[in-house]
The first five atom37 places (N, CA, C, CB, O) and aatype in JSON, in Angstrom:
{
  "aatype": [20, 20, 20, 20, 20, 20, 20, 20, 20, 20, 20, 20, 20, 20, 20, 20, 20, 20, 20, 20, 20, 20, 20, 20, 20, 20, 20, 20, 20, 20, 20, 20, 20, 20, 20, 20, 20, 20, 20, 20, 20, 20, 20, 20, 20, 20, 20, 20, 20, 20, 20, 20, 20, 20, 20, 20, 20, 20, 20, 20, 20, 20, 20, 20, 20, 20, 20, 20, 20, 20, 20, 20, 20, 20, 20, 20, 20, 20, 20, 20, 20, 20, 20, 20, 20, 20, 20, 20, 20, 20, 20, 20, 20, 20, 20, 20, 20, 20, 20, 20, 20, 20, 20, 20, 20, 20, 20, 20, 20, 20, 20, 20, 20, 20, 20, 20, 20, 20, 20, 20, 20, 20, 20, 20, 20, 20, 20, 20, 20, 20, 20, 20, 20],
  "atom_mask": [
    [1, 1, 1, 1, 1],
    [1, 1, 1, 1, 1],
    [1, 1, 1, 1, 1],
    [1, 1, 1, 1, 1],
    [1, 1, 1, 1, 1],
    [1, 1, 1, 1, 1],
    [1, 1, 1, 1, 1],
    [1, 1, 1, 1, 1],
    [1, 1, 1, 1, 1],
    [1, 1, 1, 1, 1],
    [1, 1, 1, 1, 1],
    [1, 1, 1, 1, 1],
    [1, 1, 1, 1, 1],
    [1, 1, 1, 1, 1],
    [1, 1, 1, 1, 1],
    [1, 1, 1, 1, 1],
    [1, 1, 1, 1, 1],
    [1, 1, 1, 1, 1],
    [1, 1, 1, 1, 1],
    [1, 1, 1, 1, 1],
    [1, 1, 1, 1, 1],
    [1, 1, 1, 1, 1],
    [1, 1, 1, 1, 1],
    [1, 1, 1, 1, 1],
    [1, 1, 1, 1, 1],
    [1, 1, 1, 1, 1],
    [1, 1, 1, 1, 1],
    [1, 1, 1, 1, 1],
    [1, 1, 1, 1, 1],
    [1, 1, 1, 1, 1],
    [1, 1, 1, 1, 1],
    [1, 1, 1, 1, 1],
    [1, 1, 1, 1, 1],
    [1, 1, 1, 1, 1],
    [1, 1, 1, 1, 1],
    [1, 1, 1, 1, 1],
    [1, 1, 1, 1, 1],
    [1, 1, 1, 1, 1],
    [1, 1, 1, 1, 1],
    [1, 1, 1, 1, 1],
    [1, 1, 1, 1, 1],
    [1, 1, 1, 1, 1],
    [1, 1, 1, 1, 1],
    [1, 1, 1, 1, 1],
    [1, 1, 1, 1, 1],
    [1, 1, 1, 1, 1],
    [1, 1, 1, 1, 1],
    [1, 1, 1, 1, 1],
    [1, 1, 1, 1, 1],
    [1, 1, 1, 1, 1],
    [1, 1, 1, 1, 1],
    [1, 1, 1, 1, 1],
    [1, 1, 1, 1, 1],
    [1, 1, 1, 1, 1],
    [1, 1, 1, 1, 1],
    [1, 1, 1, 1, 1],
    [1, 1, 1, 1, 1],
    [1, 1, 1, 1, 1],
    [1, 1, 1, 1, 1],
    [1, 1, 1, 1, 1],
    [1, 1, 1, 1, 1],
    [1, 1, 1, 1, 1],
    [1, 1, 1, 1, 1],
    [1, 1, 1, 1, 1],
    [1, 1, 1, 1, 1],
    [1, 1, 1, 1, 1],
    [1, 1, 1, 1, 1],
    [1, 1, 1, 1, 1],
    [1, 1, 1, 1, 1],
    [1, 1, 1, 1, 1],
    [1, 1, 1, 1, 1],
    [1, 1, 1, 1, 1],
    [1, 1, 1, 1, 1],
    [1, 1, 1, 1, 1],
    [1, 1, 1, 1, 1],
    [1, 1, 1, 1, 1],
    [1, 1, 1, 1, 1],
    [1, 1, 1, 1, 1],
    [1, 1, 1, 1, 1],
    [1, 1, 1, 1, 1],
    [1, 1, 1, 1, 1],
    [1, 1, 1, 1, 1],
    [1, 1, 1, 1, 1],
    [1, 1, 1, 1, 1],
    [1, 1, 1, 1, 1],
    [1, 1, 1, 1, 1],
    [1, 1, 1, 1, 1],
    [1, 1, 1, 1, 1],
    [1, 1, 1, 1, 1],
    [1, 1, 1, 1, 1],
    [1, 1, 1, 1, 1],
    [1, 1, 1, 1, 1],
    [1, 1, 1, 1, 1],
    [1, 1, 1, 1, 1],
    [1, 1, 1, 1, 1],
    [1, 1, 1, 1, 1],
    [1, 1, 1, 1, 1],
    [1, 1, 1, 1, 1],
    [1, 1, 1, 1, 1],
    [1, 1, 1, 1, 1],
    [1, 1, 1, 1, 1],
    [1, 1, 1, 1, 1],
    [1, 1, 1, 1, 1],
    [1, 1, 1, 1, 1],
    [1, 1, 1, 1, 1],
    [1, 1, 1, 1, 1],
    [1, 1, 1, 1, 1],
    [1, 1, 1, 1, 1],
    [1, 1, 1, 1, 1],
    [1, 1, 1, 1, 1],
    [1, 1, 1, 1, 1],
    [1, 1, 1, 1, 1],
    [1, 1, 1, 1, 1],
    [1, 1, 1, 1, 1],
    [1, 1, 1, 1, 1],
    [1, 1, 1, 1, 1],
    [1, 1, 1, 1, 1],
    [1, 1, 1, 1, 1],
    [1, 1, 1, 1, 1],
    [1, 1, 1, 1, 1],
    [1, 1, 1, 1, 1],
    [1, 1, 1, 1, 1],
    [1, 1, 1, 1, 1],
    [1, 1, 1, 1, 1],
    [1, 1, 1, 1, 1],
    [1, 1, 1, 1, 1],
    [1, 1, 1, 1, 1],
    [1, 1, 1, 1, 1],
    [1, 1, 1, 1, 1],
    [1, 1, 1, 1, 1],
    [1, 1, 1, 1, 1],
    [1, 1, 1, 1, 1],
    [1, 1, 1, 1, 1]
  ],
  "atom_positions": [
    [[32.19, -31.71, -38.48], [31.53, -31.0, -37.41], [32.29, -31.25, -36.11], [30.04, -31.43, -37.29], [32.75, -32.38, -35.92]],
    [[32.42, -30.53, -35.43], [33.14, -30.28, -33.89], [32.29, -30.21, -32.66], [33.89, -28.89, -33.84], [32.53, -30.72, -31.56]],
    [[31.4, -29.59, -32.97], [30.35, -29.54, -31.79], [29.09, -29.14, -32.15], [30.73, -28.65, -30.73], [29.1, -28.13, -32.86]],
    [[27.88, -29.63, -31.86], [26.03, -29.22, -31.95], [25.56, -28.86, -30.75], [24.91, -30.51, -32.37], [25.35, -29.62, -29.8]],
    [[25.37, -27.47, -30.79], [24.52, -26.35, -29.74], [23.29, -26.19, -30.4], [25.23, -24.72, -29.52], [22.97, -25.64, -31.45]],
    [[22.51, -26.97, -29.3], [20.98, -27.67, -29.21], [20.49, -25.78, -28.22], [20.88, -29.94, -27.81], [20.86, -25.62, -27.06]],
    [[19.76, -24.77, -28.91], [19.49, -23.93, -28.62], [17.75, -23.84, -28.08], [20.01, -23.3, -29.59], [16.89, -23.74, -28.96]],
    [[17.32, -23.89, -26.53], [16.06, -23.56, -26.05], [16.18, -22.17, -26.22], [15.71, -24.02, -24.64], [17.28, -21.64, -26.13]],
    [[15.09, -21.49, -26.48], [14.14, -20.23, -26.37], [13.68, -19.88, -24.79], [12.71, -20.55, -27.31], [12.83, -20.7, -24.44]],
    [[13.91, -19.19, -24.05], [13.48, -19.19, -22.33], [12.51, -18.24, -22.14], [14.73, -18.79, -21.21], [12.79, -17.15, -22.65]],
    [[11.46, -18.32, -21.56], [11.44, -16.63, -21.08], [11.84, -16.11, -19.81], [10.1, -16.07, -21.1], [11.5, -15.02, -19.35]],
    [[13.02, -17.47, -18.94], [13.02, -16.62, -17.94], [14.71, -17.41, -17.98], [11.67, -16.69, -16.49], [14.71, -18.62, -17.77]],
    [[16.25, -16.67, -18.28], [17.42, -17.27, -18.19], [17.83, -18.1, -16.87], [18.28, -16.28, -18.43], [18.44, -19.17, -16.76]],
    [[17.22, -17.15, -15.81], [17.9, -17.36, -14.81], [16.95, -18.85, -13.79], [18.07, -15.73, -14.08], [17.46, -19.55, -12.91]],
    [[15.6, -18.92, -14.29], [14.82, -19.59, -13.93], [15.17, -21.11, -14.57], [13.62, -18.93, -14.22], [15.34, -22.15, -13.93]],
    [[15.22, -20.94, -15.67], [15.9, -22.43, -16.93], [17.18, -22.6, -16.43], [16.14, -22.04, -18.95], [17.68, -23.73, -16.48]],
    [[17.86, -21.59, -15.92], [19.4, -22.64, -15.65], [19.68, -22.86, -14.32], [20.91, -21.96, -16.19], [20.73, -23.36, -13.93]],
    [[18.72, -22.48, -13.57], [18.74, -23.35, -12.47], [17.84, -25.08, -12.81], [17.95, -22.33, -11.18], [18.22, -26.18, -12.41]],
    [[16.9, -24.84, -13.45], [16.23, -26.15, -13.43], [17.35, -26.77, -14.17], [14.67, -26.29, -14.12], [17.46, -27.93, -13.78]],
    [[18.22, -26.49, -15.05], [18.87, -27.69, -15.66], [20.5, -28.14, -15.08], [18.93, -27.33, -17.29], [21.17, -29.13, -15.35]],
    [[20.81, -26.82, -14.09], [21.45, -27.39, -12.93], [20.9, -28.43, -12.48], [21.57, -26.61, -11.94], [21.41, -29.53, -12.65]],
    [[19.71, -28.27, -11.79], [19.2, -29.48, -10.86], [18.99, -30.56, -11.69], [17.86, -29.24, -10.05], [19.47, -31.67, -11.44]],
    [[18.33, -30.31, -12.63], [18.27, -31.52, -13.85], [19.12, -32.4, -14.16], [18.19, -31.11, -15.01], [18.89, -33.6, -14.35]],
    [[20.61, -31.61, -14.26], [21.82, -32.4, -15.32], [22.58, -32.22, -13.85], [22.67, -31.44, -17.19], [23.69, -32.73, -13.79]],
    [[22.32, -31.87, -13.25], [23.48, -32.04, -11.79], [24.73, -31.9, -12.31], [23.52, -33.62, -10.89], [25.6, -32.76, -12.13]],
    [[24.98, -30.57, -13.16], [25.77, -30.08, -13.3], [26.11, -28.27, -13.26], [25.86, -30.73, -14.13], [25.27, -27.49, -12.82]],
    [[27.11, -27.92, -13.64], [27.25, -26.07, -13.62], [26.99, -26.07, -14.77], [28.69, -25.12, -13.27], [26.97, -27.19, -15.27]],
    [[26.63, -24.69, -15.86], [26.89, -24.79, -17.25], [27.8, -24.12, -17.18], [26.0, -24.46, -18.22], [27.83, -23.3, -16.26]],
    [[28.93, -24.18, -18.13], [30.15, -24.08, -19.16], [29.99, -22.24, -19.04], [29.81, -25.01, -21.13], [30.77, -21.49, -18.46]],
    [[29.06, -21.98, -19.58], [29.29, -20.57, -20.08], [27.65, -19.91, -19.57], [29.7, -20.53, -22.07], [26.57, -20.42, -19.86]],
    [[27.94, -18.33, -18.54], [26.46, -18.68, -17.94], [26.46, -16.75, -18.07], [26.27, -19.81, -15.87], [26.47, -16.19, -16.97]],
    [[26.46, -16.31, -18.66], [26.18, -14.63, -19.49], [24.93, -14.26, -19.72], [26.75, -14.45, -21.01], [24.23, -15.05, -20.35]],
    [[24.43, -13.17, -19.34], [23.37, -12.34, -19.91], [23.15, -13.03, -21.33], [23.82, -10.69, -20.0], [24.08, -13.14, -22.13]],
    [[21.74, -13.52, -21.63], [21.76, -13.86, -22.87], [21.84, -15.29, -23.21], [22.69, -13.22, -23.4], [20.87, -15.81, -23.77]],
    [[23.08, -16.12, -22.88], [23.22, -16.94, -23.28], [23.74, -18.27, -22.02], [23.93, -16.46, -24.31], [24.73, -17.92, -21.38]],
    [[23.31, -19.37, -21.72], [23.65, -20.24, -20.8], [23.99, -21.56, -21.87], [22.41, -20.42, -19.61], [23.42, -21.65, -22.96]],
    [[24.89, -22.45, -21.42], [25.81, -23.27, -22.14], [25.29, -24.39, -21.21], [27.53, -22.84, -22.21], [25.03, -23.95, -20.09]],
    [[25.06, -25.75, -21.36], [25.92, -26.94, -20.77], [26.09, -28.35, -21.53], [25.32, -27.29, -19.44], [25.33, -29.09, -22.15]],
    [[27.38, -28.38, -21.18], [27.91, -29.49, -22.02], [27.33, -30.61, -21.79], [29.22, -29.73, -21.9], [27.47, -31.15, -20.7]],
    [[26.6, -31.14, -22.74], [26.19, -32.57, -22.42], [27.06, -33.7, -23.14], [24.69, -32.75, -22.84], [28.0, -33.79, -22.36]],
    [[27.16, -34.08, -23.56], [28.49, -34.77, -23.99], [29.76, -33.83, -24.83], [27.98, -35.99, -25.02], [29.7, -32.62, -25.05]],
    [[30.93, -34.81, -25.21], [31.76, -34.17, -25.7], [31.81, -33.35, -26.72], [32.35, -34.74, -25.8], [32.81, -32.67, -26.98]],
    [[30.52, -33.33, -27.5], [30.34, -32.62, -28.66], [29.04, -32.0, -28.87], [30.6, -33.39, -29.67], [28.76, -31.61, -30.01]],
    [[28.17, -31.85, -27.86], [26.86, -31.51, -27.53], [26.67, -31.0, -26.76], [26.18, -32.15, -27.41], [27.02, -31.33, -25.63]],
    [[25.86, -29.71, -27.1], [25.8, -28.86, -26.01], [24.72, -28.52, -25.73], [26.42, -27.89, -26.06], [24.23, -28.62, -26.86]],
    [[23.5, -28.01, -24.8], [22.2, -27.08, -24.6], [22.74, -25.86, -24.31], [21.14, -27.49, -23.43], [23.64, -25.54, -23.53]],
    [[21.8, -25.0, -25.34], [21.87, -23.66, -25.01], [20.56, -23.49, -24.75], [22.45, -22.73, -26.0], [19.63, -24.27, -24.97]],
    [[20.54, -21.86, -23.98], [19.8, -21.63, -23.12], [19.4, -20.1, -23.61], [20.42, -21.92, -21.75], [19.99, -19.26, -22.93]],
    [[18.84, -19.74, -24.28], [18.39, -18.28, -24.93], [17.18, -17.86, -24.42], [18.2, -18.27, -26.51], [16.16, -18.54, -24.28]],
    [[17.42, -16.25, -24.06], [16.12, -15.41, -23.35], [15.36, -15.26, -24.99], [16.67, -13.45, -22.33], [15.79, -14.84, -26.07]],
    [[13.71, -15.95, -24.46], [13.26, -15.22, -25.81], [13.28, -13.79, -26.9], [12.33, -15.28, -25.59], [13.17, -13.62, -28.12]],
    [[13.51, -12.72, -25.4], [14.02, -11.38, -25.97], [14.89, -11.53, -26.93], [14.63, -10.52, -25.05], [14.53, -11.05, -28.01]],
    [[16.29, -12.24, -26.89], [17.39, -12.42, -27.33], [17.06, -12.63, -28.85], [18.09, -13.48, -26.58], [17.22, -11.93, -29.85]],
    [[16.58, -13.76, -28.63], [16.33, -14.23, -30.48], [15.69, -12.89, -30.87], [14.98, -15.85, -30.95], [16.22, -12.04, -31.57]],
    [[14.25, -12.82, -30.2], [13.59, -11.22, -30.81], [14.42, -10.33, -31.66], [13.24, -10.17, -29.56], [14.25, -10.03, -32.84]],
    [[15.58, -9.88, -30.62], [16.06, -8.86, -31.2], [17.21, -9.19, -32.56], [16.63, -8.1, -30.01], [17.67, -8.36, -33.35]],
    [[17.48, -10.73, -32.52], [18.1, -11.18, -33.82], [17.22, -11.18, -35.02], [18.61, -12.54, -33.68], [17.54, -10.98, -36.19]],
    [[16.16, -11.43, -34.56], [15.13, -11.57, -36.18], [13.87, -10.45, -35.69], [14.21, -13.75, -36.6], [12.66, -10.68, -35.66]],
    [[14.16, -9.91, -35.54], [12.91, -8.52, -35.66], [11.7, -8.74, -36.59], [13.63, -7.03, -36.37], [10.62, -8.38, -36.11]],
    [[11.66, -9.34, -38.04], [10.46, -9.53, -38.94], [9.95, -11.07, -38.51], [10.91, -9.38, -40.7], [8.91, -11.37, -39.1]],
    [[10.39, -11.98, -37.71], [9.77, -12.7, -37.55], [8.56, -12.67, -36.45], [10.54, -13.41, -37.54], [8.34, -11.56, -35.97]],
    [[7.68, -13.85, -35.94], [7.14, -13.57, -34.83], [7.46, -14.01, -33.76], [6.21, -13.7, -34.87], [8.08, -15.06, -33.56]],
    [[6.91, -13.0, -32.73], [7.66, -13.31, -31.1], [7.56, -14.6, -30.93], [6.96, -12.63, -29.68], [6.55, -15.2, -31.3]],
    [[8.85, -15.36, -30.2], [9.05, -16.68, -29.66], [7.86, -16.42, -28.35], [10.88, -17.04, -29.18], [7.26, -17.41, -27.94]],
    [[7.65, -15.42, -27.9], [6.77, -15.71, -26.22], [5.73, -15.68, -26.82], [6.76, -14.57, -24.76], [4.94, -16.0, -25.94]],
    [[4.9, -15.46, -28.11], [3.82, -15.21, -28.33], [3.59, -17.32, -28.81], [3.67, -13.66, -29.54], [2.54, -17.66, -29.34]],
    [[4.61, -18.3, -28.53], [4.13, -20.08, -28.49], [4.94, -19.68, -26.93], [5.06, -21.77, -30.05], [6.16, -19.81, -26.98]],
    [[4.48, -19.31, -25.87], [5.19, -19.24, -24.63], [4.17, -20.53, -24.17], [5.19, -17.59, -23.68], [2.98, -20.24, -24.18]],
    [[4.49, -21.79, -23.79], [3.78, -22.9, -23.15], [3.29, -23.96, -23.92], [2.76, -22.46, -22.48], [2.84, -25.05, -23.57]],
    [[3.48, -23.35, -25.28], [3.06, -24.62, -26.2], [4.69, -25.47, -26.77], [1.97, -23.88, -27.83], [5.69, -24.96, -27.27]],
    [[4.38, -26.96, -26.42], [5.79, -27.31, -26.21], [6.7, -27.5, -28.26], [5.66, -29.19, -25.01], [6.37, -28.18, -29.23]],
    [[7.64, -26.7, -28.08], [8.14, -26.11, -29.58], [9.27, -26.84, -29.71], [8.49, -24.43, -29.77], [10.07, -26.45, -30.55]],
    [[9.67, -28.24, -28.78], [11.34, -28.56, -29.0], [10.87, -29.44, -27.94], [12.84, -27.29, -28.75], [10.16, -29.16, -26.97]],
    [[11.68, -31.18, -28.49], [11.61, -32.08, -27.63], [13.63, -32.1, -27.39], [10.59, -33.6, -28.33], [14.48, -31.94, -28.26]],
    [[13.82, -32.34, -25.98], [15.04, -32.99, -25.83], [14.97, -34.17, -25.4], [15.82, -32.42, -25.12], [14.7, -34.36, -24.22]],
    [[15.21, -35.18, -26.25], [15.68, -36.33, -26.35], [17.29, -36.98, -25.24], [15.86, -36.24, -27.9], [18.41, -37.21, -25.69]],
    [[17.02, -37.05, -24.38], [18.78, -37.84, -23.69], [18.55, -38.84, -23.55], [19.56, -37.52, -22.24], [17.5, -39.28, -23.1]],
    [[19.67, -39.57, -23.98], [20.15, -40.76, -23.97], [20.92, -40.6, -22.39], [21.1, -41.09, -25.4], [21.8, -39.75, -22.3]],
    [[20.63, -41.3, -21.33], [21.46, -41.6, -20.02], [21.63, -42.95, -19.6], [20.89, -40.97, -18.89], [21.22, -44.03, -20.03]],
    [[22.46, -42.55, -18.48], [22.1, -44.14, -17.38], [21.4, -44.8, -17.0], [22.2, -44.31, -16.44], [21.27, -46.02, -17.13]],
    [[20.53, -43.65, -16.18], [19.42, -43.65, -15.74], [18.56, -43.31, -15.8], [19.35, -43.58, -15.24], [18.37, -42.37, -15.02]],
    [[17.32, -43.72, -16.71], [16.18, -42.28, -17.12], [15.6, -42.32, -15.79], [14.75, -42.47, -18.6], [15.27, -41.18, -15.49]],
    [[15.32, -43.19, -14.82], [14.55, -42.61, -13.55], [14.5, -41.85, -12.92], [14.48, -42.94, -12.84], [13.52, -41.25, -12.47]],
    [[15.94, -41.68, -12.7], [16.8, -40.83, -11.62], [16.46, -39.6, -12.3], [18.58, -41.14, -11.42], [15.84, -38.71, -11.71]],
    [[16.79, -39.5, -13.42], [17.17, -38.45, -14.33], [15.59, -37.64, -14.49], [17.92, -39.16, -15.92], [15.78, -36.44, -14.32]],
    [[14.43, -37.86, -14.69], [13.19, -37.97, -14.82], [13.03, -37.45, -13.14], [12.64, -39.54, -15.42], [12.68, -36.28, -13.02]],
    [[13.2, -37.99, -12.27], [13.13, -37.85, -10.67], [13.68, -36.29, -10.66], [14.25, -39.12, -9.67], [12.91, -35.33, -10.54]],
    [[14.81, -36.19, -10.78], [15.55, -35.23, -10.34], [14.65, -33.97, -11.17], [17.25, -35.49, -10.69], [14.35, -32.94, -10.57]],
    [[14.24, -34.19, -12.65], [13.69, -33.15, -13.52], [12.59, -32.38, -12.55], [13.0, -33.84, -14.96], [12.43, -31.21, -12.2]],
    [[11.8, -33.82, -12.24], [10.02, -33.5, -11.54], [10.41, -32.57, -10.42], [8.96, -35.13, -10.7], [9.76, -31.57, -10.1]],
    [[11.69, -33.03, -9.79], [11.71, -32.22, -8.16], [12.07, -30.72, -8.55], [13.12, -32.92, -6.86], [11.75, -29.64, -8.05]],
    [[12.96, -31.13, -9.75], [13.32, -29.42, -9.98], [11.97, -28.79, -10.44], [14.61, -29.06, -11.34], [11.72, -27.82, -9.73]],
    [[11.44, -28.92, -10.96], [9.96, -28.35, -11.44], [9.51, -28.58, -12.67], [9.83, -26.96, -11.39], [8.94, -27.64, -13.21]],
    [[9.63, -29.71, -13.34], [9.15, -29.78, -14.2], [7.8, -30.7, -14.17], [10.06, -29.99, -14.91], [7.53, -31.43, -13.22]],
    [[7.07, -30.6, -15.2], [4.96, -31.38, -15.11], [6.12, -32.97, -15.74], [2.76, -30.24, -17.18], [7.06, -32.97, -16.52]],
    [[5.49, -34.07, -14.98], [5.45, -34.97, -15.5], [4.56, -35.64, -16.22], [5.74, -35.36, -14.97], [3.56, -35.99, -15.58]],
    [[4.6, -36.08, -17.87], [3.69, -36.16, -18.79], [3.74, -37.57, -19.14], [3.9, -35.23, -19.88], [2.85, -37.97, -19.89]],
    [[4.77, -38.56, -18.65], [4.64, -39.93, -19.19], [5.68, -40.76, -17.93], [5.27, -40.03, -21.07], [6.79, -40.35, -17.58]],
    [[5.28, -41.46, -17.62], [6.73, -42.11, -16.41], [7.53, -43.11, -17.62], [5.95, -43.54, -14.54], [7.23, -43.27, -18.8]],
    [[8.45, -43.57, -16.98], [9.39, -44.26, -17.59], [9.18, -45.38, -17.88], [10.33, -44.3, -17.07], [9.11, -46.19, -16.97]],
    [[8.95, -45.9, -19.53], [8.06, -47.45, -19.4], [8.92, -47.75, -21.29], [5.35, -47.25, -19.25], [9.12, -46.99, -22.24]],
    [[9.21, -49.31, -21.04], [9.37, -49.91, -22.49], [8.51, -48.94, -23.9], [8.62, -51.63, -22.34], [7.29, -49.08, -23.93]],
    [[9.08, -48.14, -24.85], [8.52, -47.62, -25.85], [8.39, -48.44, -27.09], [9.13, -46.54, -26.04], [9.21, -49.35, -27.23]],
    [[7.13, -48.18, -28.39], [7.42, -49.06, -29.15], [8.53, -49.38, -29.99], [6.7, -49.04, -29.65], [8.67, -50.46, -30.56]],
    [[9.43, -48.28, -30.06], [10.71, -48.25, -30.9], [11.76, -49.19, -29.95], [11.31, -46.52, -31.17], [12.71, -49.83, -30.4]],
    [[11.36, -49.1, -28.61], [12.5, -50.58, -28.28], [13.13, -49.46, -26.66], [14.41, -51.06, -30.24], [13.29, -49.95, -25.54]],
    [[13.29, -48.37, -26.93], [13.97, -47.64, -25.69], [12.6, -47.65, -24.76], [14.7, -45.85, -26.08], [11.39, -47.67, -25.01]],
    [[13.4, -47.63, -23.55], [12.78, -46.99, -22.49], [13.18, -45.26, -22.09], [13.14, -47.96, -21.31], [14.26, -44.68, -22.19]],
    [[11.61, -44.64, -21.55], [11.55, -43.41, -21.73], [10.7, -42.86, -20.87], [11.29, -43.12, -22.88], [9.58, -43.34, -20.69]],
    [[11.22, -41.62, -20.12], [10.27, -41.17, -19.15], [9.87, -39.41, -20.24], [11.24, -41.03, -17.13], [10.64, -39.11, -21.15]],
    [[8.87, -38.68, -19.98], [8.8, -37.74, -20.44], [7.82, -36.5, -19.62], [8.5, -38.18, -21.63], [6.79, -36.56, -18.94]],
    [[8.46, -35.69, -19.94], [8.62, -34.58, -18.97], [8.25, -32.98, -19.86], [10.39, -34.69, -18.32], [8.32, -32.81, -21.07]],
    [[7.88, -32.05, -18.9], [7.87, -30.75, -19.38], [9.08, -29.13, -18.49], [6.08, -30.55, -19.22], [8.8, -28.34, -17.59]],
    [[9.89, -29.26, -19.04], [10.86, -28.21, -18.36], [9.24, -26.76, -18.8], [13.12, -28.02, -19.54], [8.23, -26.77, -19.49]],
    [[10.28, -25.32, -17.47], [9.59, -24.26, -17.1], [9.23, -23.71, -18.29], [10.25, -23.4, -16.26], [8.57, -22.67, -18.2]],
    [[9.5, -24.14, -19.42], [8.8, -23.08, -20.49], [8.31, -24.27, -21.46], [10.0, -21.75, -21.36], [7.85, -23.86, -22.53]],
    [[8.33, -25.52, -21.29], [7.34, -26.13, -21.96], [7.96, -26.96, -22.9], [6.43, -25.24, -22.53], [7.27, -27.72, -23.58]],
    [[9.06, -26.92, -23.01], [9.93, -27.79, -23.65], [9.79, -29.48, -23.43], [11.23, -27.32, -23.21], [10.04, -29.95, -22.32]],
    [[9.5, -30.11, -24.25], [9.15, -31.9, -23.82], [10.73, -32.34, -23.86], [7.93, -33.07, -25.28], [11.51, -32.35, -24.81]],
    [[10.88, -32.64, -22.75], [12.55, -33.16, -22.14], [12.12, -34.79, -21.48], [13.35, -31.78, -20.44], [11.35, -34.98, -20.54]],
    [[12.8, -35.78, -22.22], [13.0, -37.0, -22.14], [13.86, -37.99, -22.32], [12.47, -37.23, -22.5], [14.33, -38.4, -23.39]],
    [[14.09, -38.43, -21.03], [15.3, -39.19, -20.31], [15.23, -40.34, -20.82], [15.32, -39.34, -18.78], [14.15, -40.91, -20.91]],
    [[16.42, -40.9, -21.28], [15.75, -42.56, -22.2], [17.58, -43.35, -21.87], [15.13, -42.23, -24.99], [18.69, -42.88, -21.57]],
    [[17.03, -44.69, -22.13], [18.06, -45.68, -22.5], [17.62, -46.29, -23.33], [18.52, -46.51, -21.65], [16.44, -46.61, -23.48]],
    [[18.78, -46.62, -24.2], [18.52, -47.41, -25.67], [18.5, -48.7, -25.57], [19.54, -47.2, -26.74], [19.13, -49.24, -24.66]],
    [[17.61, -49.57, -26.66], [17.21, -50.42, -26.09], [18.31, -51.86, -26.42], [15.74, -50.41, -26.47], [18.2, -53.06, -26.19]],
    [[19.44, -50.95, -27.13], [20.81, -51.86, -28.1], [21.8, -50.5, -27.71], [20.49, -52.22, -30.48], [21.54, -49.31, -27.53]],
    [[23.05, -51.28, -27.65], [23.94, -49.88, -27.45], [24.06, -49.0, -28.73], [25.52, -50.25, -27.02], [23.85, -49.55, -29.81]],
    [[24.24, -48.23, -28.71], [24.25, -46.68, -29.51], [25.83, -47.01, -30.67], [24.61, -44.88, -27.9], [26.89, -46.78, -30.08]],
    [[25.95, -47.36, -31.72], [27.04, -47.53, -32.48], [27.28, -46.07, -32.94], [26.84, -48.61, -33.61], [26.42, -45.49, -33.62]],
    [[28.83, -45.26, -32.46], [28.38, -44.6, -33.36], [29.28, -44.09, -34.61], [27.84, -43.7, -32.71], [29.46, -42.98, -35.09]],
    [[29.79, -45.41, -34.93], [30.14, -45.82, -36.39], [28.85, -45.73, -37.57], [30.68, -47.44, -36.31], [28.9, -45.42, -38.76]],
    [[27.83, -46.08, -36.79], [26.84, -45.67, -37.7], [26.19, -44.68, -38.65], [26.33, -45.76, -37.28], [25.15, -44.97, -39.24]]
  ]
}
């Protein structure tokens, strides 16, 4: 494998890639009608899809806006700083649902809701990350 494009459902493109500008305090990679990119590490990416979009790829399934707010996809990051990172989310607009506190699995973790409901959570591990593993 070369690279994993971690794909959100949006209902609004232009609304989601500004919050994850402000979020990831970064540009995304690739920012088109349809589709928004940003690289989160060297081999990981978030994508950013208008719910229309998928719609019109799977026509017999059911509408992605018809779970519009019910949260359908956690993002998990591993960072520096989950505070900062968690901070920066809330100011951009996201509901804060848990602050940043020791979890029972050993990480610390703040947890959050991006504009369409997605549970997005900023963490440090509680052992470094091998990833020989």
């Amino acid at each position: 494998m070369r690279e994993a494009l971690f794909i959100l459902y949006v209902r609004d493109q232009t609304t989601s890639t500004k919050f994850y500008e402000r979020t990831l305090s970064t540009l995304p990679r690739l920012n088109v009608p349809g589709m928004t990119e940003f690289q989160l590490t060297e081999s990981s990416v978030l994508g950013l899809m208008p719910e229309a979009g998928i719609k019109r790829l799977l026509p017999n399934m059911p509408d992605p806006a018809s779970g519009g707010g019910a949260p359908r996809a956690e993002l998990y990051l591993y960072v520096d700083d989950p505070a900062v990172m968690f901070d920066a989310a809330v100011a951009a607009g996201a509901k804060s649902l848990d602050p940043l506190k020791k979890r029972d699995w050993g990480d610390k973790a703040a947890y959050c809701l991006d504009p369409d409901g997605h549970v997005v959570a900023f963490a440090s591990p509680a052992a470094p990350i091998n990833p020989q593993q």
